[in-house]
N, CA, C and O atoms as a Tripos MOL2 file, in Angstrom:
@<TRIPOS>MOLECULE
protein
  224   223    56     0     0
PROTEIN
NO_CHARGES

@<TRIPOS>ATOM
      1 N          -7.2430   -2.7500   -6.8040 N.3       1 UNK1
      2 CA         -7.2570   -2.9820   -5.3750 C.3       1 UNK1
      3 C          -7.6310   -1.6990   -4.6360 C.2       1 UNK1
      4 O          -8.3060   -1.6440   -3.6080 O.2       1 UNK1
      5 N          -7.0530   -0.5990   -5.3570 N.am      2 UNK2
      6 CA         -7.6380    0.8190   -4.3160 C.3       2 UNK2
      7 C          -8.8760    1.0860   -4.7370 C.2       2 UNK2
      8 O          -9.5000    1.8550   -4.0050 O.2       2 UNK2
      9 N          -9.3100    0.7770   -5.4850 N.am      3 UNK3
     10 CA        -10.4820    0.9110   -6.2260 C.3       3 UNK3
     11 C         -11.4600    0.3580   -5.0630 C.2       3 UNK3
     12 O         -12.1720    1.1220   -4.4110 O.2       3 UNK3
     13 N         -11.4420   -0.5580   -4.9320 N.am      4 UNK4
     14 CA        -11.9150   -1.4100   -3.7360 C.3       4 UNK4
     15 C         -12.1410   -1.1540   -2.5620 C.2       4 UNK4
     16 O         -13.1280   -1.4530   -1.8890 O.2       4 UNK4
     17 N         -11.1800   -0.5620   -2.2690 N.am      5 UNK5
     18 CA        -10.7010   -0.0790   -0.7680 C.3       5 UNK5
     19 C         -11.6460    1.3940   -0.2990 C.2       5 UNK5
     20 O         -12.0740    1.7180    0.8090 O.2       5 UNK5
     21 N         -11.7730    2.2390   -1.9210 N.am      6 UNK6
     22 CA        -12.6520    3.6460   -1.6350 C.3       6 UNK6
     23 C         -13.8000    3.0010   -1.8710 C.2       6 UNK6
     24 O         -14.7220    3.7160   -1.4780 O.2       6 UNK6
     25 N         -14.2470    1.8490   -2.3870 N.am      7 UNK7
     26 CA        -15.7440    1.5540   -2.7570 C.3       7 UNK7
     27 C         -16.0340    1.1170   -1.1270 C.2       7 UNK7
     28 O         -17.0650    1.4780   -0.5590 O.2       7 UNK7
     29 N         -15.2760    0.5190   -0.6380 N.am      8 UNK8
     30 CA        -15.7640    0.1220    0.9820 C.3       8 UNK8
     31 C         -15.9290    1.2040    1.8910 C.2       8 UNK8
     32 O         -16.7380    1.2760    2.8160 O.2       8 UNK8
     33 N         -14.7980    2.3140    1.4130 N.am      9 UNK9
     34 CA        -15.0490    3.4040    2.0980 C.3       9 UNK9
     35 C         -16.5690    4.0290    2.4300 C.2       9 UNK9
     36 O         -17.3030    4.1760    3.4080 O.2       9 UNK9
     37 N         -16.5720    4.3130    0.9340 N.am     10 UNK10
     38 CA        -17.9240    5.1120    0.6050 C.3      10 UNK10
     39 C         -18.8990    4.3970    0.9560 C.2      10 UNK10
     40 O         -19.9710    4.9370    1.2270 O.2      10 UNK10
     41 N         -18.7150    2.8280    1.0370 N.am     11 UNK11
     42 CA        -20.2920    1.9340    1.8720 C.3      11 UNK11
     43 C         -20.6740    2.7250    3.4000 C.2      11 UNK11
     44 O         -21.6600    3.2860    3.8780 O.2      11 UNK11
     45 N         -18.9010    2.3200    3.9530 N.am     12 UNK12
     46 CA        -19.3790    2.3710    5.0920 C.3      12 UNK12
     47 C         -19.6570    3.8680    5.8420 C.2      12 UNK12
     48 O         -19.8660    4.0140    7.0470 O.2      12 UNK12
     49 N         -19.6090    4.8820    4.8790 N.am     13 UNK13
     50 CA        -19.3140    6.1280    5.5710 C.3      13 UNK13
     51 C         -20.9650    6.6190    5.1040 C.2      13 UNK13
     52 O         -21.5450    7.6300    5.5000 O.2      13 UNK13
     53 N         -21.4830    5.6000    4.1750 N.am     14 UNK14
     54 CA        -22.9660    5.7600    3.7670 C.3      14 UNK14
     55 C         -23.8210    5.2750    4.8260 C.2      14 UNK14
     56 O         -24.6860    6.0150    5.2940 O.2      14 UNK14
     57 N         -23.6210    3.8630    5.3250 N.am     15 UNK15
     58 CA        -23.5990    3.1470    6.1340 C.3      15 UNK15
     59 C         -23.9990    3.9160    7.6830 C.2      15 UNK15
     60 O         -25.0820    4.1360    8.2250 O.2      15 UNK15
     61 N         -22.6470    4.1810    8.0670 N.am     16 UNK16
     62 CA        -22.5640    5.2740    9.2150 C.3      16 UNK16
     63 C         -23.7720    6.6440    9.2010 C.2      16 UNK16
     64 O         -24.5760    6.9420   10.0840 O.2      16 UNK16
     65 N         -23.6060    7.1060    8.2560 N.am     17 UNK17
     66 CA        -24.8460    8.2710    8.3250 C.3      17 UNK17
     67 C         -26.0850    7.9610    8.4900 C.2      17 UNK17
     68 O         -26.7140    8.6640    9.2810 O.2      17 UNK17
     69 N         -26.8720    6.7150    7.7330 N.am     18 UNK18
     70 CA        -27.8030    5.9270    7.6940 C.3      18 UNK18
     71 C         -27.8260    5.5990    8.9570 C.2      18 UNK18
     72 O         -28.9910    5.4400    9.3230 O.2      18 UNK18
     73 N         -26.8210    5.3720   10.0540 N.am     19 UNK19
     74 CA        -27.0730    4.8720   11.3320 C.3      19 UNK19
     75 C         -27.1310    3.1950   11.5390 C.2      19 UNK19
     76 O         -27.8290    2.6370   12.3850 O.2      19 UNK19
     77 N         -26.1810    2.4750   10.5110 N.am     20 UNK20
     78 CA        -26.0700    0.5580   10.5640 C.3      20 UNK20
     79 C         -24.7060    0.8060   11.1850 C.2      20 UNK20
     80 O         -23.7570    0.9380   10.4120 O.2      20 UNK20
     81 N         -24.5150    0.8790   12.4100 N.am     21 UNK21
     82 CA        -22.8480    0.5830   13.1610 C.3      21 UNK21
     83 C         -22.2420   -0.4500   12.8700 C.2      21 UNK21
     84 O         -21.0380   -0.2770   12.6830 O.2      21 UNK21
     85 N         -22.6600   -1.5980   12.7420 N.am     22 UNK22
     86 CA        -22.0890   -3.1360   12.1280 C.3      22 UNK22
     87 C         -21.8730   -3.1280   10.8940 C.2      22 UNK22
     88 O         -20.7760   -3.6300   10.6480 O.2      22 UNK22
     89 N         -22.3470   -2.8300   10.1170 N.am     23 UNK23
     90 CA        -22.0380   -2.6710    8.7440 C.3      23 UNK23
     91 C         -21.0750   -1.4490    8.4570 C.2      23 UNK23
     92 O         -20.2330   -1.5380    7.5630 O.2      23 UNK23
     93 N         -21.1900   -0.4640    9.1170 N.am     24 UNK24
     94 CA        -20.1730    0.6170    8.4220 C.3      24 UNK24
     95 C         -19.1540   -0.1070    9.2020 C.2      24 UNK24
     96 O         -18.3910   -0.4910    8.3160 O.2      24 UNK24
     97 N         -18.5810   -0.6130   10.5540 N.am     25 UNK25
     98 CA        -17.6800   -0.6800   11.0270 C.3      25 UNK25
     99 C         -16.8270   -2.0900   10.3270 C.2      25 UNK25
    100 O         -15.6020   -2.1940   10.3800 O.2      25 UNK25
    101 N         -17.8250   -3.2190    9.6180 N.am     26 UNK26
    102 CA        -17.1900   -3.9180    8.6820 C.3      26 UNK26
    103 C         -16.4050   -3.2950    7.6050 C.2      26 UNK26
    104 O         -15.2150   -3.2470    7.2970 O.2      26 UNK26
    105 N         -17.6620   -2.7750    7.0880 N.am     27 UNK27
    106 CA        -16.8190   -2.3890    5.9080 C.3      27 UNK27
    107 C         -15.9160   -0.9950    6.0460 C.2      27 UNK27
    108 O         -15.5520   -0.3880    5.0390 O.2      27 UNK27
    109 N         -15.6090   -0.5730    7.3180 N.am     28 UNK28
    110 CA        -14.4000   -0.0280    7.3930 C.3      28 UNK28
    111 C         -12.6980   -0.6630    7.5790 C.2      28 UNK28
    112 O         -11.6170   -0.3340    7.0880 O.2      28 UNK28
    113 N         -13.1250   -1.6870    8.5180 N.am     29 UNK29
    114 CA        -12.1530   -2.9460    8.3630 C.3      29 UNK29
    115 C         -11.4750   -3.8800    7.2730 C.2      29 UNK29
    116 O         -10.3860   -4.4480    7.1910 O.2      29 UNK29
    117 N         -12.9600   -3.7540    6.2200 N.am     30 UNK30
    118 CA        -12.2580   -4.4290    4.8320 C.3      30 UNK30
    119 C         -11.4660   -3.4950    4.1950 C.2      30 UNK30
    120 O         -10.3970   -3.8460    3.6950 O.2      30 UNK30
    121 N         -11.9040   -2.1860    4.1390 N.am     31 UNK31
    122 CA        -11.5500   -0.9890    3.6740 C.3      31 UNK31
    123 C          -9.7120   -1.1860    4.2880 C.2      31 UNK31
    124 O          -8.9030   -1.6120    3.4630 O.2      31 UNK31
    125 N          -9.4230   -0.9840    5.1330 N.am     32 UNK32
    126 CA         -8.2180   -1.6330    5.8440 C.3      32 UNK32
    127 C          -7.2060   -1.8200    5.3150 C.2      32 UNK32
    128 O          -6.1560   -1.3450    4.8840 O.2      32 UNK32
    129 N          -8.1920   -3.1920    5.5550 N.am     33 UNK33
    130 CA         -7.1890   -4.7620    4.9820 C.3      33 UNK33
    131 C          -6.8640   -4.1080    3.3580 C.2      33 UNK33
    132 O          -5.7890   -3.7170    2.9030 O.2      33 UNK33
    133 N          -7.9800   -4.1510    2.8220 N.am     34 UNK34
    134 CA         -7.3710   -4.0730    1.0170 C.3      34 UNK34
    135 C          -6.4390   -2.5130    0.8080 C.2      34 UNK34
    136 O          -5.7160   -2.2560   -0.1550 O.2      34 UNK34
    137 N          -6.7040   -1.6230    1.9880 N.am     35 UNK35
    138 CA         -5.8930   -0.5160    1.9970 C.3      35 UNK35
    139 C          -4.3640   -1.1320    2.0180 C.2      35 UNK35
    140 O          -3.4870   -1.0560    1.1580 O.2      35 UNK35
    141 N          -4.3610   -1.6740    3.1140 N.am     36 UNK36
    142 CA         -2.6370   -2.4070    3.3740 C.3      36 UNK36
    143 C          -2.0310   -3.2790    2.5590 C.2      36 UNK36
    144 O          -0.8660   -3.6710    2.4830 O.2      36 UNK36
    145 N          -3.0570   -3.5300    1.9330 N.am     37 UNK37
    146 CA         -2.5180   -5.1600    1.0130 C.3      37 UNK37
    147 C          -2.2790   -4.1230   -0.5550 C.2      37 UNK37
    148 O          -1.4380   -4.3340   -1.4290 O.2      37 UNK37
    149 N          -3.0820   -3.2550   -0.5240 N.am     38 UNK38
    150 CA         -2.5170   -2.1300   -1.7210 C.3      38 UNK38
    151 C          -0.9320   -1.5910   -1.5770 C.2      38 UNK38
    152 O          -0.0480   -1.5310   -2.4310 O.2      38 UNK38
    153 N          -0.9280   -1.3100   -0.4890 N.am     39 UNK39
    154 CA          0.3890   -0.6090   -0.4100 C.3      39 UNK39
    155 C           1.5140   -1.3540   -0.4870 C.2      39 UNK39
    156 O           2.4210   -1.1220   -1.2860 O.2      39 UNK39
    157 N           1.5050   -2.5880    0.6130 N.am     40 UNK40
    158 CA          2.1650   -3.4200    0.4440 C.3      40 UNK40
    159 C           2.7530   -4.2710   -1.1160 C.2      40 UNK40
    160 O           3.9260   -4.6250   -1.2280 O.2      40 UNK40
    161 N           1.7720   -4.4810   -2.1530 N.am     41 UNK41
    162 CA          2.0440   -4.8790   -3.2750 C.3      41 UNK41
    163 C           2.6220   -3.7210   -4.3640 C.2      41 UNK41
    164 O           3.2590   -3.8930   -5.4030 O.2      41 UNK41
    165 N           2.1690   -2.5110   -3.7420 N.am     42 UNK42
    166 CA          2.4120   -1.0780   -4.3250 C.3      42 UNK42
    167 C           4.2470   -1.0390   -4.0700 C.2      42 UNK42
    168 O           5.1210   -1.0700   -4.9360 O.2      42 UNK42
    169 N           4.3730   -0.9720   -2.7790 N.am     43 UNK43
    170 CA          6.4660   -1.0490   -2.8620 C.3      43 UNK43
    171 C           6.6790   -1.9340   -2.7750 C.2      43 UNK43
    172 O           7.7190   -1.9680   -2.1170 O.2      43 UNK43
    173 N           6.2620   -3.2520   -3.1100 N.am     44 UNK44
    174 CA          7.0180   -4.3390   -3.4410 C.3      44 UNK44
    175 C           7.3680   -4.3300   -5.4660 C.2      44 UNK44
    176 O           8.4210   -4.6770   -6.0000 O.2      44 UNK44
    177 N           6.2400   -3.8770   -6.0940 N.am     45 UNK45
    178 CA          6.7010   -3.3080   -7.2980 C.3      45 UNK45
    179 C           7.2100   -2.3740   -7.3500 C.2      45 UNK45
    180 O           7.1640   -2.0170   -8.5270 O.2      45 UNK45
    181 N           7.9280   -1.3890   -6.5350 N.am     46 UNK46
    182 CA          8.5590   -0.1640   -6.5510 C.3      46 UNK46
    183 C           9.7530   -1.0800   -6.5320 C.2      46 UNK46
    184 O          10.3530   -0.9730   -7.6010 O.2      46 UNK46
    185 N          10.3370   -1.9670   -5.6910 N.am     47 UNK47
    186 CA         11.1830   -2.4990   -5.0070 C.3      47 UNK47
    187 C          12.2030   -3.4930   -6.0940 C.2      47 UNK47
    188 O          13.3840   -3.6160   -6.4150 O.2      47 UNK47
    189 N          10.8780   -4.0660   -6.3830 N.am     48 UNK48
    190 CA         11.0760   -5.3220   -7.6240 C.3      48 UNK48
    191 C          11.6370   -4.9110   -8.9060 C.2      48 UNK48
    192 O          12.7260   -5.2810   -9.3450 O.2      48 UNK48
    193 N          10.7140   -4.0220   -9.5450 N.am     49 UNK49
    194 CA         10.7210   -3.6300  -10.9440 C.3      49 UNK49
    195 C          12.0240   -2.5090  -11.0170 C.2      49 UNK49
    196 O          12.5240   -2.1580  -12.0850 O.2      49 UNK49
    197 N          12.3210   -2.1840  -10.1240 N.am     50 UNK50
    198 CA         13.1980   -1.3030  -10.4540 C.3      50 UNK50
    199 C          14.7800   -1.9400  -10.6240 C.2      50 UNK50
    200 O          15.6370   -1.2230  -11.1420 O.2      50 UNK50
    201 N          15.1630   -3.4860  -10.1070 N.am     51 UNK51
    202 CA         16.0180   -3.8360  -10.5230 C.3      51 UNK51
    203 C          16.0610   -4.3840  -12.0000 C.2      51 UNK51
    204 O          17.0260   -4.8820  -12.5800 O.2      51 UNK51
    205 N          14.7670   -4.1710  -12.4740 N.am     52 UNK52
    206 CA         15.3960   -4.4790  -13.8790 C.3      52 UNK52
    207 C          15.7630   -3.1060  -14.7050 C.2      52 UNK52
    208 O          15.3120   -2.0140  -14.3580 O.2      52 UNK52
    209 N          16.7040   -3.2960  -15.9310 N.am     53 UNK53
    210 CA         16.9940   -2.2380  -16.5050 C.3      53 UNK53
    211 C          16.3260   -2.3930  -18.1150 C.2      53 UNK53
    212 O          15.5360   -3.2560  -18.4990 O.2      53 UNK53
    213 N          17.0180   -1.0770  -19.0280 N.am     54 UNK54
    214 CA         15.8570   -1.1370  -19.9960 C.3      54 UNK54
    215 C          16.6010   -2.4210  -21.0730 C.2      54 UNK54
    216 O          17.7630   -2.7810  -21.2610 O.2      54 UNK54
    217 N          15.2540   -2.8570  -21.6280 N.am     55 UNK55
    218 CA         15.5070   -3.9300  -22.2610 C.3      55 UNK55
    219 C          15.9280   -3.2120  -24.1650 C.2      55 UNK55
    220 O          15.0580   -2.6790  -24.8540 O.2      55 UNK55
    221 N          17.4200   -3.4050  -24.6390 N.am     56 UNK56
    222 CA         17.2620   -3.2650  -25.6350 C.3      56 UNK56
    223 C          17.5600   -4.0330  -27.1150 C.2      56 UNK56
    224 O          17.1890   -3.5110  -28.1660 O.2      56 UNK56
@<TRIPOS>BOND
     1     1     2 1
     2     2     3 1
     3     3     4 2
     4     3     5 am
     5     5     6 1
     6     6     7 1
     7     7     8 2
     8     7     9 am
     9     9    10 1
    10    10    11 1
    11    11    12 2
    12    11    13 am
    13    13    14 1
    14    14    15 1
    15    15    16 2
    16    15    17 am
    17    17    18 1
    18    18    19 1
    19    19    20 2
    20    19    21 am
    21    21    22 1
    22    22    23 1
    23    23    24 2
    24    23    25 am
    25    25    26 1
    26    26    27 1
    27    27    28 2
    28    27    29 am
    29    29    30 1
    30    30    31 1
    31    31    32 2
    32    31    33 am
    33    33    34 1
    34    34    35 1
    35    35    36 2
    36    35    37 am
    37    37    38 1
    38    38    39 1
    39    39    40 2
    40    39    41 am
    41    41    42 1
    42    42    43 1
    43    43    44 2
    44    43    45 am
    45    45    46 1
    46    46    47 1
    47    47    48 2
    48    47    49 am
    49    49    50 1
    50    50    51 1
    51    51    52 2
    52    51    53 am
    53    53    54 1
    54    54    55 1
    55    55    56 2
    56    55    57 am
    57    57    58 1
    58    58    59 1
    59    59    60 2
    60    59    61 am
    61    61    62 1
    62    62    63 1
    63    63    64 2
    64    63    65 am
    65    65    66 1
    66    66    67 1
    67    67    68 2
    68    67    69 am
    69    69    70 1
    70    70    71 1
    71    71    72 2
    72    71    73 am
    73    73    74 1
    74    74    75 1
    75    75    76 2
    76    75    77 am
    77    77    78 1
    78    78    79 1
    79    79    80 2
    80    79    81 am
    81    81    82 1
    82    82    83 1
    83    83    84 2
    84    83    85 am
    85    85    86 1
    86    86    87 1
    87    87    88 2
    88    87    89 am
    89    89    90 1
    90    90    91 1
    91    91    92 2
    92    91    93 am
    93    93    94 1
    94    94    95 1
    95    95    96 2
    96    95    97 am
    97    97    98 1
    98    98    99 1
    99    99   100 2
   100    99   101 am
   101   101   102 1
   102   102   103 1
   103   103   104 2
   104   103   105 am
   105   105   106 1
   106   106   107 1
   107   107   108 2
   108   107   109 am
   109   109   110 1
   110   110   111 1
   111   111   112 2
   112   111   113 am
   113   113   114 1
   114   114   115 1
   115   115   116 2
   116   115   117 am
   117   117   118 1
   118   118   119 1
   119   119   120 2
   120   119   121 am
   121   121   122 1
   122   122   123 1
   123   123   124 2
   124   123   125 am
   125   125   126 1
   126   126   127 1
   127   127   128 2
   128   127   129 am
   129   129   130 1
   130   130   131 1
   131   131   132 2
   132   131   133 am
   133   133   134 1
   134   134   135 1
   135   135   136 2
   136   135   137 am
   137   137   138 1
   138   138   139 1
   139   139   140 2
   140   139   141 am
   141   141   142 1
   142   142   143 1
   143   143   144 2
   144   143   145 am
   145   145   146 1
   146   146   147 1
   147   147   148 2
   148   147   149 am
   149   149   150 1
   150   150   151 1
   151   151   152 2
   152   151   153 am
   153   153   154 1
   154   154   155 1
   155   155   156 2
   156   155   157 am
   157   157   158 1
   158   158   159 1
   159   159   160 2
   160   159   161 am
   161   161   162 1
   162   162   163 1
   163   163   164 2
   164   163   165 am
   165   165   166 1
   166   166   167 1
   167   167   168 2
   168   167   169 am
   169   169   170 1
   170   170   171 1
   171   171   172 2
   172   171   173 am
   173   173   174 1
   174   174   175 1
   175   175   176 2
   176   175   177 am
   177   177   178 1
   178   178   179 1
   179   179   180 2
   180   179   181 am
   181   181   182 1
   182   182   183 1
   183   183   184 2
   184   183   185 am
   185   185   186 1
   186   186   187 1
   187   187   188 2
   188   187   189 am
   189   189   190 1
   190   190   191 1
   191   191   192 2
   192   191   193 am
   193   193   194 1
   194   194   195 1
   195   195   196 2
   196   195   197 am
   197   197   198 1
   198   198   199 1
   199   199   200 2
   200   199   201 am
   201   201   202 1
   202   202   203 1
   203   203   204 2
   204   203   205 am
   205   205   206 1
   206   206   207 1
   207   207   208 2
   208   207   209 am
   209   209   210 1
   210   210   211 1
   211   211   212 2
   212   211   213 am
   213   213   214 1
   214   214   215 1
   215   215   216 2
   216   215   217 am
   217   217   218 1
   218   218   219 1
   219   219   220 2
   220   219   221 am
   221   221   222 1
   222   222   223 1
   223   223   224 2
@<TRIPOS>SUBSTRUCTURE
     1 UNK1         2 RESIDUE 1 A UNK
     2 UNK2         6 RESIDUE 1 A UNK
     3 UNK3        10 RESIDUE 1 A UNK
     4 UNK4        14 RESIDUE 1 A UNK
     5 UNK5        18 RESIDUE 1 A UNK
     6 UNK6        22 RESIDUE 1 A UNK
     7 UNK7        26 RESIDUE 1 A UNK
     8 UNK8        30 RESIDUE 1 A UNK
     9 UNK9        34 RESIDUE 1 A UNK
    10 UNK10       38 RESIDUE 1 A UNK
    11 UNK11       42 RESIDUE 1 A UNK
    12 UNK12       46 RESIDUE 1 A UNK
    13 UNK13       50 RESIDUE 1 A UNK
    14 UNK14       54 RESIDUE 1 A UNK
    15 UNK15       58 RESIDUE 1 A UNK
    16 UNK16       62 RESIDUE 1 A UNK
    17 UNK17       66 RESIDUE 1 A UNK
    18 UNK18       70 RESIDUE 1 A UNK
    19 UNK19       74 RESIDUE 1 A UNK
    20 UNK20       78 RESIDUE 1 A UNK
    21 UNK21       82 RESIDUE 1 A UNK
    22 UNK22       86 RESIDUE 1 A UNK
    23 UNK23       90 RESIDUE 1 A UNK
    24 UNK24       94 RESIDUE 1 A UNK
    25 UNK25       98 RESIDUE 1 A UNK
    26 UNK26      102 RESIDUE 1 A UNK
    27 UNK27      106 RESIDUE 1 A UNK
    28 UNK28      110 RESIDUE 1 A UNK
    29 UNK29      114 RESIDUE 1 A UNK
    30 UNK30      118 RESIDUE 1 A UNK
    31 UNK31      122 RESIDUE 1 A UNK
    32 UNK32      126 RESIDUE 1 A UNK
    33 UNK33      130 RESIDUE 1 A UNK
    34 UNK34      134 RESIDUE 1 A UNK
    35 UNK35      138 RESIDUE 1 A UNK
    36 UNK36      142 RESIDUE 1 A UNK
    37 UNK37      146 RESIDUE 1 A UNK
    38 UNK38      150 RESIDUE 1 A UNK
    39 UNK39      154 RESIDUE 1 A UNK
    40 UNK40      158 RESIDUE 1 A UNK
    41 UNK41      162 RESIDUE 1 A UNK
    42 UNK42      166 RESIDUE 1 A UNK
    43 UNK43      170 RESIDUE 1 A UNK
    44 UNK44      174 RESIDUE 1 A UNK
    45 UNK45      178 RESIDUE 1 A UNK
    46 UNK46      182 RESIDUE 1 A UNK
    47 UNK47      186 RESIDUE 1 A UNK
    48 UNK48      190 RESIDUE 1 A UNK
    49 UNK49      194 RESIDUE 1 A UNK
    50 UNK50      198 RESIDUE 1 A UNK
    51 UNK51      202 RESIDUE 1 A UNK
    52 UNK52      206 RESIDUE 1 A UNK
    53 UNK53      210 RESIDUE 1 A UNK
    54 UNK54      214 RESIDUE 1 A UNK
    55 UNK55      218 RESIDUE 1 A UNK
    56 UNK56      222 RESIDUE 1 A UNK
């Protein structure tokens, strides 16, 4: 998912230099979204996984 998030980066910041305002400013927005939706799933497994203990 972050993987994702820097590949949109790097479009739109390619994008932007090139001079396409609609396109870099999309794909700064997707960049965003999959930024937040990373984190969000990121401490929800911080959150989750840590109530379990070790299995022996």
């Amino acid at each position: 998912m972050l993987s994702w998030a820097i590949t949109f980066l790097i479009i739109a910041i390619i994008a932007a230099v090139l001079g396409f305002g609609g396109i870099a400013g999309t794909a700064t927005g997707i960049a965003k979204i999959l930024f937040v939706v990373f984190l969000v799933l990121f401490v929800a497994s911080l959150i989750f996984g840590r109530g379990r203990g070790p299995r022996i």
